[in-house]
mmCIF file of the N, C-alpha and C atoms, coordinates in Angstrom:
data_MODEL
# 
_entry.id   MODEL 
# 
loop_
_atom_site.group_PDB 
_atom_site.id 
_atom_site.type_symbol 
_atom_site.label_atom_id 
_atom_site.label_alt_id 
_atom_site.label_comp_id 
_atom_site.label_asym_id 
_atom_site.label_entity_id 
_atom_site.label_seq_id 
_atom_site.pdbx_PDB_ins_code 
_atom_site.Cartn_x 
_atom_site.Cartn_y 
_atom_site.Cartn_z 
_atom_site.occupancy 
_atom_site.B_iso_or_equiv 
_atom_site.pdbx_formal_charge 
_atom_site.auth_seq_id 
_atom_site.auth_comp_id 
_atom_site.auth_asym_id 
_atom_site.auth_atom_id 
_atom_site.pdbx_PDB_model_num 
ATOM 1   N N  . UNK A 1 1  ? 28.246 -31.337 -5.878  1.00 0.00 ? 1  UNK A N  1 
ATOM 2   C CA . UNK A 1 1  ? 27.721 -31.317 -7.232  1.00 0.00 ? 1  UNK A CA 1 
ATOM 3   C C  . UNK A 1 1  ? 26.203 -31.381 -7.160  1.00 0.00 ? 1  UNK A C  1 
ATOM 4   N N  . UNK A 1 2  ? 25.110 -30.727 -7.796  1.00 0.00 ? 2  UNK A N  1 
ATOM 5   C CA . UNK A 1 2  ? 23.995 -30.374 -7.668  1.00 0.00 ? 2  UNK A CA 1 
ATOM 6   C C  . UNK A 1 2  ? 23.743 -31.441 -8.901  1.00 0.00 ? 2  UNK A C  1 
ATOM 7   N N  . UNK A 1 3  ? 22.659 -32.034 -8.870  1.00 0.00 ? 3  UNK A N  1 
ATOM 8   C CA . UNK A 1 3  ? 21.485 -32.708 -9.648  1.00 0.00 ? 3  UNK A CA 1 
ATOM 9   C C  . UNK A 1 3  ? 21.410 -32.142 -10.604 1.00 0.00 ? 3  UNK A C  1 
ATOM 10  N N  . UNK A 1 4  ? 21.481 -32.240 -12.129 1.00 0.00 ? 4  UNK A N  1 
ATOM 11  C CA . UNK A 1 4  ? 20.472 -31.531 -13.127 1.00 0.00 ? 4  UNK A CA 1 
ATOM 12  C C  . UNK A 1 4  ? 18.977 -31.940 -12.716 1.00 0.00 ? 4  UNK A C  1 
ATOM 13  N N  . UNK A 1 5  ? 18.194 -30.851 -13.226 1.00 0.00 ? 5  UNK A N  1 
ATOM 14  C CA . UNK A 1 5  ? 16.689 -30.753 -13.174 1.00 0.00 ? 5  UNK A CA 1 
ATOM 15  C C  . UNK A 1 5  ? 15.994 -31.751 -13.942 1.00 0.00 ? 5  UNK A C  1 
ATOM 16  N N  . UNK A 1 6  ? 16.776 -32.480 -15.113 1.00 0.00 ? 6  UNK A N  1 
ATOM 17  C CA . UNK A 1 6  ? 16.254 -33.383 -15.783 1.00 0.00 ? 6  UNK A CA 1 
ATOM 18  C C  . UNK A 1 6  ? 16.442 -34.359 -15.699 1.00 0.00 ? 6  UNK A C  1 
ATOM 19  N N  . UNK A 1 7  ? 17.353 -34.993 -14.654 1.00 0.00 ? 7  UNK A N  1 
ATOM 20  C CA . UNK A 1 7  ? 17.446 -36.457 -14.427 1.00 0.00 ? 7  UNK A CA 1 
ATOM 21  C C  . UNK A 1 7  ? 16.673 -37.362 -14.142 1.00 0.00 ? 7  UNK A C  1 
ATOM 22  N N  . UNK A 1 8  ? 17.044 -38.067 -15.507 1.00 0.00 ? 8  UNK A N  1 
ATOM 23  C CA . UNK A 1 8  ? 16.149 -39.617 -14.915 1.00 0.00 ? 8  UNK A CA 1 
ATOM 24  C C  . UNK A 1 8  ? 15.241 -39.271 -16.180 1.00 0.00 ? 8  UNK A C  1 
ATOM 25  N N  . UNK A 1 9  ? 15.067 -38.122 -16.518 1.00 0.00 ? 9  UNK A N  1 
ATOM 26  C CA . UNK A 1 9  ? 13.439 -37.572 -17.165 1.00 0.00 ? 9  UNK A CA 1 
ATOM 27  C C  . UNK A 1 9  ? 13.837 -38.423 -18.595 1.00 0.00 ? 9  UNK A C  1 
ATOM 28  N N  . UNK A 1 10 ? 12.918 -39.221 -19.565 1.00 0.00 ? 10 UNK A N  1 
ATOM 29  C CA . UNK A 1 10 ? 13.003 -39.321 -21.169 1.00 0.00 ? 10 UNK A CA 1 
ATOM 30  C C  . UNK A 1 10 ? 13.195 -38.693 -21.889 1.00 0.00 ? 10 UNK A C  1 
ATOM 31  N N  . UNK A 1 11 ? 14.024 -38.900 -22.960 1.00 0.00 ? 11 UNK A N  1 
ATOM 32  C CA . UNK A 1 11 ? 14.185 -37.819 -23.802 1.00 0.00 ? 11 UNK A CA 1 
ATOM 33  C C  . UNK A 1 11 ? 12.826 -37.683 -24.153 1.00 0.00 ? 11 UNK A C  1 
ATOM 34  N N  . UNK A 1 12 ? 12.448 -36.658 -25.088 1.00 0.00 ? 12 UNK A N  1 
ATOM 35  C CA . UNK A 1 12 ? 11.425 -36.484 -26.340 1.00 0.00 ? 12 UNK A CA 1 
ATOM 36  C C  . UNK A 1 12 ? 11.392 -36.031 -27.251 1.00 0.00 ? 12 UNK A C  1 
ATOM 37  N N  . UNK A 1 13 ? 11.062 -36.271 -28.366 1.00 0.00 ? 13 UNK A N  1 
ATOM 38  C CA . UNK A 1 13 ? 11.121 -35.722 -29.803 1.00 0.00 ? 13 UNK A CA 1 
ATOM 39  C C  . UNK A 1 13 ? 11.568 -34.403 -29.578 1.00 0.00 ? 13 UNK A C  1 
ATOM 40  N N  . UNK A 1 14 ? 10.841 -33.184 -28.623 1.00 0.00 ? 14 UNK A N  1 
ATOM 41  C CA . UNK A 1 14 ? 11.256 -32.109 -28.905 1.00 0.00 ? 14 UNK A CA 1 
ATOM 42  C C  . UNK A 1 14 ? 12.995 -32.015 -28.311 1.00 0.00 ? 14 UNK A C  1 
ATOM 43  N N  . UNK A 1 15 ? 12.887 -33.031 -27.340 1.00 0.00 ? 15 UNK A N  1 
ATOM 44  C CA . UNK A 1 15 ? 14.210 -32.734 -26.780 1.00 0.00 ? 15 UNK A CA 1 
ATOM 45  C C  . UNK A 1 15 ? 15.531 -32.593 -27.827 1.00 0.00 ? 15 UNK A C  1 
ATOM 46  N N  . UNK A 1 16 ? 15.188 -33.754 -28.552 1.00 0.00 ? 16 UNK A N  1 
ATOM 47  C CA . UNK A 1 16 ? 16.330 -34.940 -29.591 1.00 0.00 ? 16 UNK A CA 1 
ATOM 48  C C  . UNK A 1 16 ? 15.944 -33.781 -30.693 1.00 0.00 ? 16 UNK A C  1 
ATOM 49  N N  . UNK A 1 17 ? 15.441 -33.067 -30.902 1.00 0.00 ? 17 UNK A N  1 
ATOM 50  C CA . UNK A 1 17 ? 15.238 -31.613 -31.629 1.00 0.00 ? 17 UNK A CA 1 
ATOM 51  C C  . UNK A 1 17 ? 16.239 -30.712 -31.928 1.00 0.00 ? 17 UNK A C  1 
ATOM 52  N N  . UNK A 1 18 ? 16.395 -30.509 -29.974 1.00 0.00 ? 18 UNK A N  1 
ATOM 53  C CA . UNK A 1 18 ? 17.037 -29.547 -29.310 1.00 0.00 ? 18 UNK A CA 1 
ATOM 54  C C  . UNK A 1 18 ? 18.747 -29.559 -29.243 1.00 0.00 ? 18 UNK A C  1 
ATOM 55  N N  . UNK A 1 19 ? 18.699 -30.755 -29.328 1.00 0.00 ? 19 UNK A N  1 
ATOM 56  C CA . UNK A 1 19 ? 19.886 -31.716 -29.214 1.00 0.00 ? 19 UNK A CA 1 
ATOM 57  C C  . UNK A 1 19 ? 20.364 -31.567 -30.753 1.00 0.00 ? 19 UNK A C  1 
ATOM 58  N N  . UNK A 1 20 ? 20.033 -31.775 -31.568 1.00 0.00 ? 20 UNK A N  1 
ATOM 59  C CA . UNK A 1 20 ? 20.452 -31.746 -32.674 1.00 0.00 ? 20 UNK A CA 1 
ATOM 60  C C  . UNK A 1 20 ? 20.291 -30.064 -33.180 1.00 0.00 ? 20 UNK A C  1 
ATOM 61  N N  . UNK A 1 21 ? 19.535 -29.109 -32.998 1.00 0.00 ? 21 UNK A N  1 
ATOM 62  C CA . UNK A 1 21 ? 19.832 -27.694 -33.493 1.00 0.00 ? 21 UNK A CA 1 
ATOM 63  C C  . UNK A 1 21 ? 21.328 -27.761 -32.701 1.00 0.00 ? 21 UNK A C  1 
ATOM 64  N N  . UNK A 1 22 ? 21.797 -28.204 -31.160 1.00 0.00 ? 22 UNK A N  1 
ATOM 65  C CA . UNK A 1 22 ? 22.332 -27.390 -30.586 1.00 0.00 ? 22 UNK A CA 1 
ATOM 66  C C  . UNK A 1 22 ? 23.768 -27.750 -31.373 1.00 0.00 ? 22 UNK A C  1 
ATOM 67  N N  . UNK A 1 23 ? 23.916 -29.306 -31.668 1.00 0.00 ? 23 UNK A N  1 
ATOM 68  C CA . UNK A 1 23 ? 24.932 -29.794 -32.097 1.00 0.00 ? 23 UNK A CA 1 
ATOM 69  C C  . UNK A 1 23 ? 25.373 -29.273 -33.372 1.00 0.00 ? 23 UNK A C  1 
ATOM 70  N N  . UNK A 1 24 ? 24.349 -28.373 -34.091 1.00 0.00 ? 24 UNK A N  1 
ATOM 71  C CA . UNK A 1 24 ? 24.554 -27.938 -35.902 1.00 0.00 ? 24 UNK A CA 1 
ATOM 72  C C  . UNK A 1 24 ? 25.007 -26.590 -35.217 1.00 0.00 ? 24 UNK A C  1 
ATOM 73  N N  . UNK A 1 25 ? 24.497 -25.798 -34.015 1.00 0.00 ? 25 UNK A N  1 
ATOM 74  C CA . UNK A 1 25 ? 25.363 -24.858 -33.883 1.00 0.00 ? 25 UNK A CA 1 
ATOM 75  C C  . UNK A 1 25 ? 26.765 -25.338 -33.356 1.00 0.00 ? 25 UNK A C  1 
ATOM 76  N N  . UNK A 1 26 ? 27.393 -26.622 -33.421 1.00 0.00 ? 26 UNK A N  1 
ATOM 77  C CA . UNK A 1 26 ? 28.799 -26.514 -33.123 1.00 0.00 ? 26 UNK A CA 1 
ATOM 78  C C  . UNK A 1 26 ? 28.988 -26.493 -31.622 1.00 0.00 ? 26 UNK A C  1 
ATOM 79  N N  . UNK A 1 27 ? 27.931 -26.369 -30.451 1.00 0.00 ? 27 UNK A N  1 
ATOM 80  C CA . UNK A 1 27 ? 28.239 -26.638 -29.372 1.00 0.00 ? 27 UNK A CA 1 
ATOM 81  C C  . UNK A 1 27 ? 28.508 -27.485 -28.504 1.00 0.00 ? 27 UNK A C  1 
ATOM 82  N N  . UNK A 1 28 ? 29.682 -27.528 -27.463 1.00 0.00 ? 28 UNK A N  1 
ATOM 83  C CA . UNK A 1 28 ? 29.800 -28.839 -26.635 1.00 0.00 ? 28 UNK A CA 1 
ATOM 84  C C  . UNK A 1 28 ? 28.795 -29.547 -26.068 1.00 0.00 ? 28 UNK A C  1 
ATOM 85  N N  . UNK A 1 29 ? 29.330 -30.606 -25.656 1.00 0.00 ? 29 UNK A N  1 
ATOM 86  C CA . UNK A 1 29 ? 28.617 -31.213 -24.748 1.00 0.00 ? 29 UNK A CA 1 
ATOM 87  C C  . UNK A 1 29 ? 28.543 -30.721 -22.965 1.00 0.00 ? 29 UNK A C  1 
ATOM 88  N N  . UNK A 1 30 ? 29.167 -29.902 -22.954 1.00 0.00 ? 30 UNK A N  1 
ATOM 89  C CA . UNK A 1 30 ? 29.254 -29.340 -21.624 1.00 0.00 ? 30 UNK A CA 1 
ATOM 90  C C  . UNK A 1 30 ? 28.102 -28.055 -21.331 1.00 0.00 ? 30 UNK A C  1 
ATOM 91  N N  . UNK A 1 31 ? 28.479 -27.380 -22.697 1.00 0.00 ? 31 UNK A N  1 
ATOM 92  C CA . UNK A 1 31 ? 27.310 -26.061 -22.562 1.00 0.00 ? 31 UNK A CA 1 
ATOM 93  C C  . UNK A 1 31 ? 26.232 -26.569 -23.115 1.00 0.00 ? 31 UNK A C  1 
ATOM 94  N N  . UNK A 1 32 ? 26.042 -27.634 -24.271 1.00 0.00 ? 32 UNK A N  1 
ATOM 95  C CA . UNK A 1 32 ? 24.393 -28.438 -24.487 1.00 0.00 ? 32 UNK A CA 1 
ATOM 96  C C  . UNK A 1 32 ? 24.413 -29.001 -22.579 1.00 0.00 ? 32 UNK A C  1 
ATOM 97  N N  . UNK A 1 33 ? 24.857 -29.752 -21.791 1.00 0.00 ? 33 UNK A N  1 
ATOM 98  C CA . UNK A 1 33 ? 23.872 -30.164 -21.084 1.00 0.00 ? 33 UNK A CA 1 
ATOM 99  C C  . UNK A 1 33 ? 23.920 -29.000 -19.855 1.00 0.00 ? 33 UNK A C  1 
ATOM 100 N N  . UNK A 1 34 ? 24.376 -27.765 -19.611 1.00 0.00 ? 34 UNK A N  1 
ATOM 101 C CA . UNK A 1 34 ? 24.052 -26.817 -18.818 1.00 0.00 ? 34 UNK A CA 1 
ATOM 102 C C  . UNK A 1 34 ? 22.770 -26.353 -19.266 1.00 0.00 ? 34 UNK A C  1 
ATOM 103 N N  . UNK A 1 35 ? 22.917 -25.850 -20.556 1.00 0.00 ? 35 UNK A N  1 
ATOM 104 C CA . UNK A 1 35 ? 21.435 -25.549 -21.275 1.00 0.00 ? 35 UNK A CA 1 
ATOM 105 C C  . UNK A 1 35 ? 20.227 -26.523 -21.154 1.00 0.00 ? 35 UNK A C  1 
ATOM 106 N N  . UNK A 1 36 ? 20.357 -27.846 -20.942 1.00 0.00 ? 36 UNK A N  1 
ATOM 107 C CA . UNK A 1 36 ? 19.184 -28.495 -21.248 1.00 0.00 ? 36 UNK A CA 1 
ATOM 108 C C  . UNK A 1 36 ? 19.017 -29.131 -19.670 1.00 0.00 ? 36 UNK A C  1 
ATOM 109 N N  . UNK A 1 37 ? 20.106 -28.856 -18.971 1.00 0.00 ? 37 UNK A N  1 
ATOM 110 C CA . UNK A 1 37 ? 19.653 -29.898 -17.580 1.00 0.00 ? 37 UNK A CA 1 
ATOM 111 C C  . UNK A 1 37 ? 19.824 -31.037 -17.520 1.00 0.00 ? 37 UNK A C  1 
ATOM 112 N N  . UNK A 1 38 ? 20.872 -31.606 -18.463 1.00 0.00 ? 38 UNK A N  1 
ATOM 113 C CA . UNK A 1 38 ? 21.256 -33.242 -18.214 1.00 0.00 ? 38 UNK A CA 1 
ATOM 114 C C  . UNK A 1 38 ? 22.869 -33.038 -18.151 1.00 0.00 ? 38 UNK A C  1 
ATOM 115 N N  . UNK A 1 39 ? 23.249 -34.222 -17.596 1.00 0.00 ? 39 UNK A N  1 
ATOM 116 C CA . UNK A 1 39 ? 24.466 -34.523 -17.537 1.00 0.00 ? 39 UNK A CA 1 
ATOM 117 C C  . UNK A 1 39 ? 24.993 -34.631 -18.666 1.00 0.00 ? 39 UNK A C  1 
ATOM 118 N N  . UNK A 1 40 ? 26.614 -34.302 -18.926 1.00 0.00 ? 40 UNK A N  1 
ATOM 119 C CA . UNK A 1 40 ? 27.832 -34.658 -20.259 1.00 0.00 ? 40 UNK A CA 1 
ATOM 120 C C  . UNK A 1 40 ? 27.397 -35.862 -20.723 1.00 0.00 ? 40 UNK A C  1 
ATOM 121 N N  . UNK A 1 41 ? 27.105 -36.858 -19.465 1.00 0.00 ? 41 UNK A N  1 
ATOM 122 C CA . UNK A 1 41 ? 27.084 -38.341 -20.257 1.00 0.00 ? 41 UNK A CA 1 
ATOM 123 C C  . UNK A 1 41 ? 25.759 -38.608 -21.033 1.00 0.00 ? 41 UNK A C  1 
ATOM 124 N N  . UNK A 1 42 ? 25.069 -37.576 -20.576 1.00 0.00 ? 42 UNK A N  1 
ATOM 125 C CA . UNK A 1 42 ? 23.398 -38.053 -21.169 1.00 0.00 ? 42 UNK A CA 1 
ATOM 126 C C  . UNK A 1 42 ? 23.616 -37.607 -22.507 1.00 0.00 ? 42 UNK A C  1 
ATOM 127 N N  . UNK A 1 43 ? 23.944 -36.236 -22.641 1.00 0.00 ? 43 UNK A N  1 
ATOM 128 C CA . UNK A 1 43 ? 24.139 -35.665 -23.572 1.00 0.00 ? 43 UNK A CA 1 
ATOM 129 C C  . UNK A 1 43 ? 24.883 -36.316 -24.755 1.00 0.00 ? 43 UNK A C  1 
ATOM 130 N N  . UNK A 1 44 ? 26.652 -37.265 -24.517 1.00 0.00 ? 44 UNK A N  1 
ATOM 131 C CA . UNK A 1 44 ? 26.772 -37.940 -24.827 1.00 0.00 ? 44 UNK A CA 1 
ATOM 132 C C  . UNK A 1 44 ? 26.258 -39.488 -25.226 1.00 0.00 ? 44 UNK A C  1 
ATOM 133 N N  . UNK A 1 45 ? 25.207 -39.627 -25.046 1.00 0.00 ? 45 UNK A N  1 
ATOM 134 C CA . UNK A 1 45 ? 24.790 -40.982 -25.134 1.00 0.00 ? 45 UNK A CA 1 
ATOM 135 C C  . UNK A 1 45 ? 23.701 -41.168 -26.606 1.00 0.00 ? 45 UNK A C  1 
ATOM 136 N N  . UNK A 1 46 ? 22.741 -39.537 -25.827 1.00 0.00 ? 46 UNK A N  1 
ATOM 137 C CA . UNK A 1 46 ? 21.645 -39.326 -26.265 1.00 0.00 ? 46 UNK A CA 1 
ATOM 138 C C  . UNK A 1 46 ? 22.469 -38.720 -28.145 1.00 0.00 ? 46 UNK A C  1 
ATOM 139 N N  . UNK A 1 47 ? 23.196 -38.596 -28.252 1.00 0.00 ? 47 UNK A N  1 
ATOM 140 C CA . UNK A 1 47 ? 23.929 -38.380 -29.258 1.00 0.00 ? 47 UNK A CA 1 
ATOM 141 C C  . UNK A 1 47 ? 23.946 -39.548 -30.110 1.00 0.00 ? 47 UNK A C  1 
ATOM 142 N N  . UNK A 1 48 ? 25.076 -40.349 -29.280 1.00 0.00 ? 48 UNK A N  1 
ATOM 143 C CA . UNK A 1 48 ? 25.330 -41.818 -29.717 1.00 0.00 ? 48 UNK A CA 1 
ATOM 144 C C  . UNK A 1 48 ? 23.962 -42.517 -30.533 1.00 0.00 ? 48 UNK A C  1 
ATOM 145 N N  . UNK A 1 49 ? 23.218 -42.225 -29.649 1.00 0.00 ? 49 UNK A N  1 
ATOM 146 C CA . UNK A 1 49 ? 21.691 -43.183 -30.106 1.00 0.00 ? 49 UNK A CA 1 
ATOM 147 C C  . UNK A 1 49 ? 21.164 -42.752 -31.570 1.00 0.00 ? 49 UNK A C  1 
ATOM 148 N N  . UNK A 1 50 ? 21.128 -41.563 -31.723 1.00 0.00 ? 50 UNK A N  1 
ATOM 149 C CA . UNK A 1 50 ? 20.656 -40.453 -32.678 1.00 0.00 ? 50 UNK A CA 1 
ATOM 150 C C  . UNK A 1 50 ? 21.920 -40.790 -34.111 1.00 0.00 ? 50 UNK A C  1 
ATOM 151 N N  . UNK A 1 51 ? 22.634 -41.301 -33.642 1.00 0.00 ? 51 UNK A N  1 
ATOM 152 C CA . UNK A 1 51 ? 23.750 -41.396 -34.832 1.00 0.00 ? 51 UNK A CA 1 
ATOM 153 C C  . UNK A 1 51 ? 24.490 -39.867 -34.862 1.00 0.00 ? 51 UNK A C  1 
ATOM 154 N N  . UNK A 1 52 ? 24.694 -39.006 -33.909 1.00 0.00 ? 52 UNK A N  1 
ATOM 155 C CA . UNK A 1 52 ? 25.280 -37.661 -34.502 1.00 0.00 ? 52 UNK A CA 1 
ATOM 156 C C  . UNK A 1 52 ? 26.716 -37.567 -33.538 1.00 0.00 ? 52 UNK A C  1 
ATOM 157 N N  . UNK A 1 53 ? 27.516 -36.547 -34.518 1.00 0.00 ? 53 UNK A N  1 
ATOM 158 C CA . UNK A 1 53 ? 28.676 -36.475 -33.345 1.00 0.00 ? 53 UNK A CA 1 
ATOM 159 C C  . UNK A 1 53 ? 29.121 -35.124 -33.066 1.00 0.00 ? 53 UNK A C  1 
ATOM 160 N N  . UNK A 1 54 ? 29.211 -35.214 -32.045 1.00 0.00 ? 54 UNK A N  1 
ATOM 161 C CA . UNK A 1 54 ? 29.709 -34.152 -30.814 1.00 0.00 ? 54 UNK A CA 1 
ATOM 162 C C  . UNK A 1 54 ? 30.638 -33.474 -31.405 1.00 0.00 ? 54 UNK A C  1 
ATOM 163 N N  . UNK A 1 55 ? 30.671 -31.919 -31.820 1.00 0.00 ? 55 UNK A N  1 
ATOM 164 C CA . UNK A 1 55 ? 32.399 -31.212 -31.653 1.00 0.00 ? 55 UNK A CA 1 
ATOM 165 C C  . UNK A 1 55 ? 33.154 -31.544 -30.650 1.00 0.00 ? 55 UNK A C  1 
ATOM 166 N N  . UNK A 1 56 ? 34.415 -31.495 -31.248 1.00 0.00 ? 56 UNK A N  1 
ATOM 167 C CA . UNK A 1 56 ? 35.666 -32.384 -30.366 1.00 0.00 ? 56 UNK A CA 1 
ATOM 168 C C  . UNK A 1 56 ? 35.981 -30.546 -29.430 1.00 0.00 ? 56 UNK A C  1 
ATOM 169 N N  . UNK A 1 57 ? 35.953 -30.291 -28.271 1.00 0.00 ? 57 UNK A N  1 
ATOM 170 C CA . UNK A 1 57 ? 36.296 -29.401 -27.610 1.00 0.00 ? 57 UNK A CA 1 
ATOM 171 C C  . UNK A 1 57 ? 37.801 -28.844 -28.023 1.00 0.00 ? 57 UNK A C  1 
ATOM 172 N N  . UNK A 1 58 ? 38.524 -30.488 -28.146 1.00 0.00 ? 58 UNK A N  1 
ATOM 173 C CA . UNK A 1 58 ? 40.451 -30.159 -27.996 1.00 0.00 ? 58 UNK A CA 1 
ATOM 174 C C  . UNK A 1 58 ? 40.724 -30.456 -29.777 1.00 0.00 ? 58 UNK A C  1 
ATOM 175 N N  . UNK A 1 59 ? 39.241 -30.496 -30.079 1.00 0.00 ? 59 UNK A N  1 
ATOM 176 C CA . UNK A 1 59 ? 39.963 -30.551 -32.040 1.00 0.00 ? 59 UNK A CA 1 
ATOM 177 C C  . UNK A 1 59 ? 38.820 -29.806 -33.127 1.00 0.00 ? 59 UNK A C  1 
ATOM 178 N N  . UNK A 1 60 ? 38.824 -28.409 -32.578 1.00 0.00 ? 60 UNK A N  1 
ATOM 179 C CA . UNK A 1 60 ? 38.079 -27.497 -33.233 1.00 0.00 ? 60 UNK A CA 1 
ATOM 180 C C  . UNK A 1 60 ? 38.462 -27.428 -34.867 1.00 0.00 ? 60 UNK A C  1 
ATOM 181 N N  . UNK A 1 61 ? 38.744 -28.080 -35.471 1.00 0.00 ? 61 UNK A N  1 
ATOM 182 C CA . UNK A 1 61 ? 39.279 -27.654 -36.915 1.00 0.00 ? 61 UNK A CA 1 
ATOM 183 C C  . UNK A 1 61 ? 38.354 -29.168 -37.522 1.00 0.00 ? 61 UNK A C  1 
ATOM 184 N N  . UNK A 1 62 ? 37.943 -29.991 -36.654 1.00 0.00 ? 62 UNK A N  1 
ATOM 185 C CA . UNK A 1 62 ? 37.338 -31.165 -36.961 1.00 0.00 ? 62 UNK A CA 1 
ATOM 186 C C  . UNK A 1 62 ? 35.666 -30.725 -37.156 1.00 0.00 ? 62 UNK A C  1 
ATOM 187 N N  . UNK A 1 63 ? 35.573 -30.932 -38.114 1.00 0.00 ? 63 UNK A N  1 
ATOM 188 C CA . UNK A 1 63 ? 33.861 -30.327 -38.293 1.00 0.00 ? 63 UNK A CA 1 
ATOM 189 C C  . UNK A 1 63 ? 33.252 -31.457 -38.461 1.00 0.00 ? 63 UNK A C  1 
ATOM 190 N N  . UNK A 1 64 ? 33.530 -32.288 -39.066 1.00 0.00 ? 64 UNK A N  1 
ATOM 191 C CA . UNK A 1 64 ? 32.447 -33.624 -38.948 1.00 0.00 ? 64 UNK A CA 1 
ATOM 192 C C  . UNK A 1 64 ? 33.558 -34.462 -39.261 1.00 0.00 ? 64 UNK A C  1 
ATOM 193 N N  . UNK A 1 65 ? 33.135 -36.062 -38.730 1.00 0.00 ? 65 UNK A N  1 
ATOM 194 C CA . UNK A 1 65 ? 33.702 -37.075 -39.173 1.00 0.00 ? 65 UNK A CA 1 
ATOM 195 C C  . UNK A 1 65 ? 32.763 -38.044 -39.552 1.00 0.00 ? 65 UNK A C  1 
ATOM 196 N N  . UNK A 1 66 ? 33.134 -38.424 -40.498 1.00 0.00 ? 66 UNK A N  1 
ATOM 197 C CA . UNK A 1 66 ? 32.244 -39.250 -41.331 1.00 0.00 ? 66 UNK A CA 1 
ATOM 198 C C  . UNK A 1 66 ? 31.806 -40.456 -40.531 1.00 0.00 ? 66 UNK A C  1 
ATOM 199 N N  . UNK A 1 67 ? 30.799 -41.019 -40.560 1.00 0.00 ? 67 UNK A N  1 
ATOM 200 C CA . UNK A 1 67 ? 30.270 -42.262 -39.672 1.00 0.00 ? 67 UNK A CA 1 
ATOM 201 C C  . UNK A 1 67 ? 28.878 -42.743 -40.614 1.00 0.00 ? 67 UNK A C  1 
ATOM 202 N N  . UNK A 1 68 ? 29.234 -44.263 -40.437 1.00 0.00 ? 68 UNK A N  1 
ATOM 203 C CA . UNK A 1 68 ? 28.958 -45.454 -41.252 1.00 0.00 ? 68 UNK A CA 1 
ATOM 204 C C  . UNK A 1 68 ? 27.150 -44.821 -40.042 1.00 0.00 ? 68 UNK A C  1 
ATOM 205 N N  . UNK A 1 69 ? 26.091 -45.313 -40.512 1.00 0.00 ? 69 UNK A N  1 
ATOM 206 C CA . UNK A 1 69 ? 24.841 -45.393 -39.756 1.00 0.00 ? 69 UNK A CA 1 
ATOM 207 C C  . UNK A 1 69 ? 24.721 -46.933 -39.264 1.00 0.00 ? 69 UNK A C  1 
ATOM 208 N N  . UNK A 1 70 ? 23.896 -46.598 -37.817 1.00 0.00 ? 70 UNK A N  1 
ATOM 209 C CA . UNK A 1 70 ? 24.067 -47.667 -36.831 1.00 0.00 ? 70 UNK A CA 1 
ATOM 210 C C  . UNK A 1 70 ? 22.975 -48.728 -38.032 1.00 0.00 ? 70 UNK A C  1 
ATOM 211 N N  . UNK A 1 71 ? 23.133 -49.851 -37.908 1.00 0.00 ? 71 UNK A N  1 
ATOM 212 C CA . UNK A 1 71 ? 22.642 -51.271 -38.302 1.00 0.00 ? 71 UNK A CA 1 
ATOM 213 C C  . UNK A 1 71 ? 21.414 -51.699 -37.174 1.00 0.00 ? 71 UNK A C  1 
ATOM 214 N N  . UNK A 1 72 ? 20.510 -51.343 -37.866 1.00 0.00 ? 72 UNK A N  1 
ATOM 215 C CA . UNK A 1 72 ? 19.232 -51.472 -37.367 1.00 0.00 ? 72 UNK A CA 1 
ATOM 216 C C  . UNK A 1 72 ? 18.609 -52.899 -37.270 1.00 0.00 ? 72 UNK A C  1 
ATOM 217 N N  . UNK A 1 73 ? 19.215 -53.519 -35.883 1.00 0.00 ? 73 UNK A N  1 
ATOM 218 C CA . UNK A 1 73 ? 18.739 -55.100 -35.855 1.00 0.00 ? 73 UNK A CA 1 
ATOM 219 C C  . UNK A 1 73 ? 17.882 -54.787 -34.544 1.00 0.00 ? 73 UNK A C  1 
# 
């Protein structure tokens, strides 16, 4: 298994940008982190943080699910 090119690297505004156009086009987390050079889990995380959610790969008919916003303590 080869390294992504971006490991380890911070996100940045433009990234968390990128991340979010890619997610309004409906794309996984597998082809967002081929495209951007991070791992599924970064991709997944960097999501999590942002409050947004991932298309379900095995539940394409699911377009959004509603979610409460994280509690800012």
């Amino acid at each position: 298994m080869s390294v992504p090119p971006n490991r380890g690297r911070s996100w940045t505004a433009q990234d968390d940008d990128d991340l979010r156009r890619r997610i309004d086009a409906r794309q996984t987390a597998s082809v967002i982190a081929k495209a951007i050079g991070r791992t599924q889990d970064a991709i997944r995380g960097r999501a999590a943080v942002l409050g947004l959610t991932l298309p379900s790969p095995t539940r394409p008919w699911r377009i959004w699910v509603p979610h409460r916003p994280r509690d800012e303590t």
